[in-house]
N, C-alpha and C positions, 0 to 999 in steps of 0.2 A: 756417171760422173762426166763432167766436160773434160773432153781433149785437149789437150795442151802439149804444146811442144816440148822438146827436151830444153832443158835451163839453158841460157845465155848467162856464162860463167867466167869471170875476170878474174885472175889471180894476183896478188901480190904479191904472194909468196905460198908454194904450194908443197912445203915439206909434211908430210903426212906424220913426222913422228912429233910432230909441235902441236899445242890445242889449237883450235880452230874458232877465228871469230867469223861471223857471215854478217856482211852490211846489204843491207836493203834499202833502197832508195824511197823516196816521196813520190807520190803519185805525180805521172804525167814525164818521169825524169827518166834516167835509164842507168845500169850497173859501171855508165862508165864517170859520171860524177863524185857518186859517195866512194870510191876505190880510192882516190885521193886522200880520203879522210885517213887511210893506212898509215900510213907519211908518220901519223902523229901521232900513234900508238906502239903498244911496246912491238919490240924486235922478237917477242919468245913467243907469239903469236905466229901462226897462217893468216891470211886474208884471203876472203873470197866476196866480191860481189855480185848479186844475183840479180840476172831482170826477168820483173814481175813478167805473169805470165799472157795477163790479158792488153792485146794492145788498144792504146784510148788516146788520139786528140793529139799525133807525133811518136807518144810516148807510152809508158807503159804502169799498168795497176797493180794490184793483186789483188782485190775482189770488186765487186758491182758494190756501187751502193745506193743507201735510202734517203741521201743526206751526206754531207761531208763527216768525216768520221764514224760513219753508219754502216756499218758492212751489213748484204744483204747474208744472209746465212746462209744459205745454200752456195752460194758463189764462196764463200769463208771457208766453209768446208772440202769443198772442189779442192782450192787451189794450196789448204795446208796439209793434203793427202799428196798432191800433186810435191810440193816442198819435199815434204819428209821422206817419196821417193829417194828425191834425188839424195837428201840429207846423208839417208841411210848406206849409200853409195860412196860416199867420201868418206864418213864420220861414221864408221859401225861404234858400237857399245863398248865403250870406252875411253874412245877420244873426248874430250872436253870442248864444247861447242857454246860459244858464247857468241847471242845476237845481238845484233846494233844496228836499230831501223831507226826511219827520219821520218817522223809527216807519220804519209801512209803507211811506212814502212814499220814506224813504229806501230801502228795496231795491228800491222801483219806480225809483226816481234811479240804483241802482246796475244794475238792469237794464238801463238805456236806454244809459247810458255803457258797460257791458263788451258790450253789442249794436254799440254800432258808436260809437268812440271818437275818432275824427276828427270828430264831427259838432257835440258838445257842446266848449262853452269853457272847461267848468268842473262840476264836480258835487259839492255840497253831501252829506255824507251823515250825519243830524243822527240820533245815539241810535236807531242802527237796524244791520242786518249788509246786509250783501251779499248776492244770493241765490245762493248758492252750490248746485249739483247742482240747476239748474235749467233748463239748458240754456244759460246765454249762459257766453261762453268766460273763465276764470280763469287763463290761463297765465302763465306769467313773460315780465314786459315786456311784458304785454298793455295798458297802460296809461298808455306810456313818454308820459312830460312833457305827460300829461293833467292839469291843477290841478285836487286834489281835498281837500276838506277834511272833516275828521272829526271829530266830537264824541260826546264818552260822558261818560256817568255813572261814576262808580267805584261807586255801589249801586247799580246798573239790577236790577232785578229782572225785567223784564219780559220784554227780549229777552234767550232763552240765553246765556250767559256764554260759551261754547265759538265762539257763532258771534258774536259780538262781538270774543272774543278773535282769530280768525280771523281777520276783517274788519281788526281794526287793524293783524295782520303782512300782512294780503295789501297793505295801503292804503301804510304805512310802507316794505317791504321789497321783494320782488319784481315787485311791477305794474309799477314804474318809474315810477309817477304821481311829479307835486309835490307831495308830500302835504303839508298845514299841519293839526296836531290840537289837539285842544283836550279836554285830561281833568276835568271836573267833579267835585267831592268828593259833590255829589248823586246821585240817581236818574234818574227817565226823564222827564223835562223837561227843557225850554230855561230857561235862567238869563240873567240880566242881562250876564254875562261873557261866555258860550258867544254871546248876540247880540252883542256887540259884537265879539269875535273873529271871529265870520262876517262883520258888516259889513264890519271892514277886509279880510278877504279877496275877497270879492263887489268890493271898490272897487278892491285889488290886480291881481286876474282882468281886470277891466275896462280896467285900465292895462296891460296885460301886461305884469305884474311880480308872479305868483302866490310866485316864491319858496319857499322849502321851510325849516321851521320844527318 
């Protein structure tokens, strides 16, 4: 496996006896951006921001890819062994651990949840796809009454349309997740809406009552 540093790790708030949410930034950004996003979610949360491992172009990834939204699989693999280290080090069996990735972040978010889906309480998947054909599994019902919430842009230019589109029947239809989504009339940004519709789910997830929406 590739070496990798020890995490580069921002906290908001690091009370260990609170669940834990982990934000993960968009490719090319770093853990000190999305830590902001904390601000505007609930208070009965941790925060922790993590930066991706590999650095690229200033800033930093979480895996190679084939294509935008294409993680190459081997590198996918690498660095959610490399994650779940550290994961397991904060968050042992137990604690409640809910991801909220951005972009890239989110298919590193959706990597970590289709890798092993009893482990997470929740998985935020914000204007970004799933990595699909990258080795973690996408089967039907792979995702049964996992709460997962999904946000897009209607102009996203950024991430392919096909694996967006994708993402949203896999998310909504077959995985059997709780899916709750949120369609933006914008692009590839988070909007004042798209936060506060994550808020109340992030506080929903919390209370176990993700609900499906």
């Amino acid at each position: 496996m590739t070496a990798f540093p020890e995490p580069t790790v921002a906290w908001a708030d690091d009370d260990d006896t609170r669940p834990l949410v982990v934000l993960l930034h968009g490719r090319g950004a770093d853990e000190s951006g999305i830590l902001g996003l904390a601000r505007y979610l609930p208070p009965t949360a941790s925060y922790a921001a993590v930066r991706a491992p590999i650095a690229e172009n200033g800033g930093y990834a979480w895996f190679a890819n084939r294509g935008i939204g294409r993680p190459v699989a081997e590198s996918l693999r690498s660095t959610l062994t490399w994650f779940r280290e550290w994961l397991d080090t904060v968050a042992p069996a137990g604690r409640p651990v809910v991801l909220v990735g951005f972009s890239g972040g989110a298919a590193f978010a959706g990597g970590l949840v289709l890798d092993d889906p009893q482990r997470f309480a929740g998985a935020a998947v914000l204007h970004g796809t799933l990595p699909f054909d990258a080795g973690v599994p996408v089967t039907p019902g792979h995702l049964e009454r996992v709460p997962v919430f999904l946000a897009r842009g209607a102009t996203d230019v950024v991430i392919p349309a096909d694996l967006l589109d994708r993402t949203w029947a896999y998310v909504t239809g077959e995985s059997g997740a709780v899916a709750r989504t949120h369609l933006d009339p914008g692009g590839h940004g988070l909007t004042a809406p798209a936060v506060n519709a994550l808020a109340a789910w992030v506080e929903d997830v919390l209370a176990g009552r993700p609900g499906r929406a």
